[in-house]
N, C-alpha and C positions, 0 to 999 in steps of 0.2 A: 646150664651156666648162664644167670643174670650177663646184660648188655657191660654193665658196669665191669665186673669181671674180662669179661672178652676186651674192652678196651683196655684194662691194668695187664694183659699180655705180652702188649705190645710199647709198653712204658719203657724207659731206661730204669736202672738203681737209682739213681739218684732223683727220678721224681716221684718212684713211689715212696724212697724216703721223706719229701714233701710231702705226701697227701698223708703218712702216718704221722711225723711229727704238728701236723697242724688238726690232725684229731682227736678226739676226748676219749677216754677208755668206753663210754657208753655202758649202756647193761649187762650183766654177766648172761651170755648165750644158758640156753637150758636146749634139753633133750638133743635131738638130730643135728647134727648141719653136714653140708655140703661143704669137701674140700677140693680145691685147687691149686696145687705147685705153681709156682711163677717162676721160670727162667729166664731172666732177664737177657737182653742181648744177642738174642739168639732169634734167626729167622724161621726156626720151628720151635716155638714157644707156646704155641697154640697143640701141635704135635706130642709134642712133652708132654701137655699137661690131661690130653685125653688119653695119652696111654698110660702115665701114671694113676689115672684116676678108674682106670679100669684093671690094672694089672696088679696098681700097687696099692695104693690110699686114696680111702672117696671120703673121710672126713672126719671129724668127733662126735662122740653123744657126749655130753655135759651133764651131773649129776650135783646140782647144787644144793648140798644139805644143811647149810648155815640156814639157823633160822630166816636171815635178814637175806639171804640170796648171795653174801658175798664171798663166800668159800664153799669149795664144792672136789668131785673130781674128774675125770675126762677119762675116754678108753679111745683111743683109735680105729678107724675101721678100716680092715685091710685086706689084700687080698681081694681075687675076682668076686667072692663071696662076701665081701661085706664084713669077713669077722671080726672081732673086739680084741685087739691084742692093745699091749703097752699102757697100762695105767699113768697118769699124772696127775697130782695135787693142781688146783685152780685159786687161785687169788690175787686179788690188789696189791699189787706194788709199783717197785719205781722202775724206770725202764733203762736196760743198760743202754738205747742209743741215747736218750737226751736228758735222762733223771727225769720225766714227769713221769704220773700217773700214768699206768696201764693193766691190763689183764694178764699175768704172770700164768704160765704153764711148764711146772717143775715137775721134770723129770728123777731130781736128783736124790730123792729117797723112796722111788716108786719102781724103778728100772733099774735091775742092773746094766744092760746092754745100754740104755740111753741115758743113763744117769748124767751125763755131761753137758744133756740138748737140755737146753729150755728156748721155750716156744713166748713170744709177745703178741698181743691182738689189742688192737684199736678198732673199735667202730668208724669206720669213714663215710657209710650212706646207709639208712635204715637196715637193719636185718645183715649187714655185710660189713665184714671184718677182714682188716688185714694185719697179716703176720708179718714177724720177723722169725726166724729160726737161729737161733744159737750154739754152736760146738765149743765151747767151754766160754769163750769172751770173743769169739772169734764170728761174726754172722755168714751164714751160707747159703742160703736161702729164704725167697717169699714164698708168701704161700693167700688164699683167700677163703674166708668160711661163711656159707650163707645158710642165716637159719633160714625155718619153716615159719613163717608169718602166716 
C-alpha cells in the first residue's frame, strides 16, 4: 500500500470527498490494480483495510476494449486467492456526488447480486484512484486503486 494510501486511512468523509471532487477522472486504469477499502472514522481503519484486502477484495483488473481506451469491463478480485468474481461495464460519465466527469463502474446489467452498486474513480495522484461506492443513490463506502506503473 502507496504512502498516499496509508494517509487517505486516516482522513475524515468529508475530506476525501475534497480530494475526489477537486480531481479530474484521469486515464481509464488497464490490467491489474490494487485495492483498498477506506473506513472512515474509525480507529481501526488501517485494520479493516488489511483484512479486507486479504480475506475479501484486493482489487480489479480492467479490460478496456474500446478502441480509443474509453469503455472497457472490470472483474473483481476476491477472496484469499485472488479470484475474478463480479463483472462490470467501465466508462465516462457524470458522477452522482457533484455531476462532473468521472470513471463510472456499472454494475447494473452485469450482476445480478450487485446490480444496484456502481462504483466512481477519480485520479487524485499518478497511478492512484479514488472511489466512491454506491448502493442505489445512497454512498457507503471509499475505497482506493493503485495501478502497476
Amino acid at each position: 500500500m502507496s504512502a498516499t494510501v496509508q494517509a487517505w486511512l486516516g482522513l475524515s468523509r468529508e475530506r476525501l470527498d475534497d480530494l475526489y471532487r477537486q480531481a479530474a477522472p484521469g486515464p481509464m486504469p488497464r490490467g491489474e490494480t490494487r485495492g483498498t477499502p477506506i473506513v472512515t472514522g474509525s480507529p481501526f481503519a488501517r485494520a479493516y483495510a488489511r483484512f479486507a484486502r486479504l480475506f475479501a477484495w484486493q482489487g480489479k483488473v480492467f479490460d478496456m476494449f474500446a478502441e480509443d481506451g474509453s469503455a472497457g469491463v472490470l472483474v473483481n478480485k476476491v477472496t484469499p486467492f485472488g479470484l475474478s468474481f463480479v463483472v462490470a461495464k467501465v466508462y465516462r460519465g457524470e458522477s452522482w456526488m457533484d455531476g462532473k466527469a468521472t470513471i463510472v463502474i456499472d454494475y447494473s446489467s452485469t450482476s445480478f447480486l450487485f446490480r444496484a452498486v456502481r462504483d466512481e474513480i477519480r485520479e487524485v495522484a499518478p497511478g492512484i484512484y479514488l472511489g466512491k461506492v454506491w448502493l442505489g443513490r445512497r454512498r457507503i463506502l471509499d475505497f482506493a486503486l493503485e495501478t502497476r506503473r
